[in-house]
C-alpha positions in Angstrom: 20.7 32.6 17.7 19.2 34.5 20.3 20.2 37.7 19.0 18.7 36.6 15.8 17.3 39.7 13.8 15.9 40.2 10.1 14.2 43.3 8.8 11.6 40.8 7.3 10.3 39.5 10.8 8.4 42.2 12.7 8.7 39.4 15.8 11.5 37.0 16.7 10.7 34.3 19.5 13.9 31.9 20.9 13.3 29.0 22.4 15.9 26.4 24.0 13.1 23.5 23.6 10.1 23.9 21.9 7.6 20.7 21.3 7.2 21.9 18.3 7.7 25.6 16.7 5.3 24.8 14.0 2.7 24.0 17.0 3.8 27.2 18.9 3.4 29.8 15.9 -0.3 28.2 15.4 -1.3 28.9 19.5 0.0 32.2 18.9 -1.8 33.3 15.7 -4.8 31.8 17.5 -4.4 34.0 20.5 -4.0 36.9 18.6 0.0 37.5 20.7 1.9 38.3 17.2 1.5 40.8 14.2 3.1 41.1 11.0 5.7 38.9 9.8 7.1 36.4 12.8 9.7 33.4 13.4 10.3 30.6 15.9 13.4 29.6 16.6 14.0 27.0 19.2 17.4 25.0 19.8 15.7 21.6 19.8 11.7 20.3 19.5 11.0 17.2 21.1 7.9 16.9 19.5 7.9 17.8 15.4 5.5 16.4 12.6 6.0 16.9 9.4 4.2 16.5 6.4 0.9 13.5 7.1 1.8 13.7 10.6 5.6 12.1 10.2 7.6 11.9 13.0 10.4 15.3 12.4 13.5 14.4 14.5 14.9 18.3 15.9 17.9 17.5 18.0 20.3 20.4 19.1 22.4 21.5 16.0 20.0 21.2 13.6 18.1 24.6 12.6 14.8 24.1 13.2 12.5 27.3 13.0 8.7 28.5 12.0 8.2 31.4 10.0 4.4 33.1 10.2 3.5 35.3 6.9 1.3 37.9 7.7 -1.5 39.3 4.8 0.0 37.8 1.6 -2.2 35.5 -1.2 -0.3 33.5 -2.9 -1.6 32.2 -6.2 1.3 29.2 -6.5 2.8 26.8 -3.8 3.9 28.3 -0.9 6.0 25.1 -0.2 7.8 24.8 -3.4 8.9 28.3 -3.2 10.7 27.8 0.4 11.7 24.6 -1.1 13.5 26.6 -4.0 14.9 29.4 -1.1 16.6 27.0 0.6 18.3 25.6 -2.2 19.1 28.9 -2.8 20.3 29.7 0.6 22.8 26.2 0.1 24.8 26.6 -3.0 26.2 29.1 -1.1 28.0 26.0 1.2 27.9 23.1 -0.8 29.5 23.0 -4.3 29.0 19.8 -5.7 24.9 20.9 -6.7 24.7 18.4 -9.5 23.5 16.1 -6.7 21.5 18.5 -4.9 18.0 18.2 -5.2 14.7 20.0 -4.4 12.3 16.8 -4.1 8.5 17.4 -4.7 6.9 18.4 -2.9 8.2 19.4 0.4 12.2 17.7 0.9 15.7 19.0 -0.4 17.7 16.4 -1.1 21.4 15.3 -1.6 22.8 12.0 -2.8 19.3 10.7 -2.7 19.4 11.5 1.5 17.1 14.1 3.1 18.8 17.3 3.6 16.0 19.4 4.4 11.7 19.6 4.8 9.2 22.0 4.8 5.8 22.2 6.3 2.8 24.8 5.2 -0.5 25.3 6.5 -2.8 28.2 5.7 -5.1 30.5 8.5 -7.2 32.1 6.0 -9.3 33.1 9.3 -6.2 34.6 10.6 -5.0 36.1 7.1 -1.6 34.2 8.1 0.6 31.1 6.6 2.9 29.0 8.6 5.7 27.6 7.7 7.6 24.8 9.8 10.9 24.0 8.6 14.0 21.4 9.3 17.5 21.7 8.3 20.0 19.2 8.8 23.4 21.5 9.4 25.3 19.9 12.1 23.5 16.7 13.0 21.8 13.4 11.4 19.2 12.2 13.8 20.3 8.5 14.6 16.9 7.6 14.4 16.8 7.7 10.6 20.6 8.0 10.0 20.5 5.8 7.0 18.4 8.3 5.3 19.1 11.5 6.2 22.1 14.0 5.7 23.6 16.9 6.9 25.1 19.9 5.7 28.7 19.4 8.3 28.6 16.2 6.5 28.7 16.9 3.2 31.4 19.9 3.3 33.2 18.6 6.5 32.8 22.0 8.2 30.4 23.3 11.0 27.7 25.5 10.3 26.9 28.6 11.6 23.0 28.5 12.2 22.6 32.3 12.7 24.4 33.0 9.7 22.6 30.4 8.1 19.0 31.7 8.7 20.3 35.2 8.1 21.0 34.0 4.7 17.7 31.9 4.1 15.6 35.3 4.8 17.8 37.6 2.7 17.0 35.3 0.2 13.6 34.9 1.0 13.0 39.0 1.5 14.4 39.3 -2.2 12.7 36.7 -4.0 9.6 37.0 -2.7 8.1 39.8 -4.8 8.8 38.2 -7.6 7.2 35.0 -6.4 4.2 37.0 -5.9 4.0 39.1 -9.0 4.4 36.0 -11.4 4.1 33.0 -9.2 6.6 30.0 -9.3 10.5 29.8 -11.6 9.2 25.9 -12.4 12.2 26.2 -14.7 14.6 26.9 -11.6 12.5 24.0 -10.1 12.7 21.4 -13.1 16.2 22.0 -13.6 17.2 20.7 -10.1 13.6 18.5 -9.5 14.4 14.9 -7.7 12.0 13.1 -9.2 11.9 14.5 -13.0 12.1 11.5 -15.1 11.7 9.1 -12.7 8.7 6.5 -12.7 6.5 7.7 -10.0 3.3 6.5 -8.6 1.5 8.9 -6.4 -1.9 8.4 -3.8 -4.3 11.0 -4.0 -7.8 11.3 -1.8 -9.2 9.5 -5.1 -6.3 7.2 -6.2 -3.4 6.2 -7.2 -1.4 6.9 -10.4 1.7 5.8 -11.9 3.9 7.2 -14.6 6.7 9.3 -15.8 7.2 12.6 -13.6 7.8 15.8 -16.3 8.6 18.7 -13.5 5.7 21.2 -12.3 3.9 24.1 -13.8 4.0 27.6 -12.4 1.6 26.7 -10.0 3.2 24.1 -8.7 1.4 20.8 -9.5 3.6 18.0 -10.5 3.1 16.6 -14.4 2.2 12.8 -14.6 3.2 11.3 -18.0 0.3 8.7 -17.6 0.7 5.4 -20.0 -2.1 6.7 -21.7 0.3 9.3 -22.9 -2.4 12.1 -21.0 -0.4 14.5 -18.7 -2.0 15.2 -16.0 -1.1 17.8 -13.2 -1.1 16.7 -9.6 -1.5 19.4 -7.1 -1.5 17.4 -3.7 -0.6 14.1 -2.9 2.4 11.6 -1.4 4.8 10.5 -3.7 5.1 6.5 -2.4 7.8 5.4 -5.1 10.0 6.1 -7.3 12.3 4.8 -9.6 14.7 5.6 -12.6 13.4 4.6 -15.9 15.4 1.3 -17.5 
């Protein structure tokens, strides 16, 4: 991993331990110390959040990384696109993707277990976007082994995390353009969405809201099939159950 290269990042940064990489792209930025298009990489954080301040468990074998996108607006979620990259990036190892999952908005899931998670966070100041993310290869935290997954689990075989990431940002360097030209494949999305058809109920700043889930829109807002029979899109918010419908 140290010799990690891509022709997408201007700037590659290893790290043995990191707090967190998501933490360390932000001071940079800040600081002005990068330009262009940058990654983190760091063998283990001790110190991870994820999305409303969760806890992120990065032990050694995992890949845990930060990408920083230099000068790019993007008009649809920025999350649900990396989402959809790294499902890309793992039907390449897993072939059983009937219960692989890409779990709105932020998680990739398998066998209802978290696989994967993604944190974004625009710098509009800094004309940049962060994005922290966590892949389970090698290792299941013990801390939250009952609900996670890895990828040396699933396919009994260990992953190489350099040729991993290699294969995330090839897929990321050739999507990409079209991501920006005409904004989010919702259909790619729907087809392998966690939570389509499930009974959801959501919390918002202004509520909460229950009803059937129908997939996203090309920007990336979830549909709510509300009882009134009104769908309504949802373009933030924490998913706090979920259930099949009877």
């Amino acid at each position: 991993m140290k010799n990690f290269s891509h022709p997408f990042f201007d700037e590659v940064y290893y790290f043995n331990s990191l707090q967190s990489s998501f933490k360390k792209a932000e001071t940079l930025i800040k600081n002005y110390q990068v330009n262009g298009n940058f990654i983190i990489i760091s063998k283990k954080e001790t110190g991870s959040i994820g999305r409303d301040k969760n806890i992120w468990y990065a032990p050694e074998g995992g890949l845990w990384f930060t990408l920083g996108l230099h000068g790019f607006k993007f008009e649809s979620s920025l999350t649900i696109f990396i989402g959809q990259i790294i499902f890309k990036t793992l039907e390449s190892y897993i072939n059983d993707i009937t219960n692989l999952k890409i779990k709105w908005p932020n998680d990739i899931f398998y066998k209802n277990k978290k696989l994967a998670g993604i944190l974004t966070y625009n710098l509009p100041f800094y004309d940049y976007y962060i994005v922290g993310i966590g892949i389970n290869t090698n290792i299941i935290p013990k801390e939250i082994s009952d609900i996670t997954i890895s990828i040396n689990e699933i396919i009994n075989k260990k992953i190489n995390n350099s040729e991993f990431l290699y294969n995330f940002s090839e897929n990321l360097f050739e999507n990409l353009p079209d991501f920006l030209e005409n904004g989010l494949d919702n259909v790619f999305f729907n087809q392998h969405s966690f939570l389509k058809n499930k009974i959801i109920t959501i919390q918002t700043v202004f509520d909460t809201f229950s009803g059937i889930s129908m997939g996203i829109n090309k920007k990336g807002a979830i549909l709510l099939k509300l009882p009134s029979g009104l769908i309504q899109p949802f373009y933030s918010g924490k998913i706090i159950n979920y259930k099949n419908q009877s």
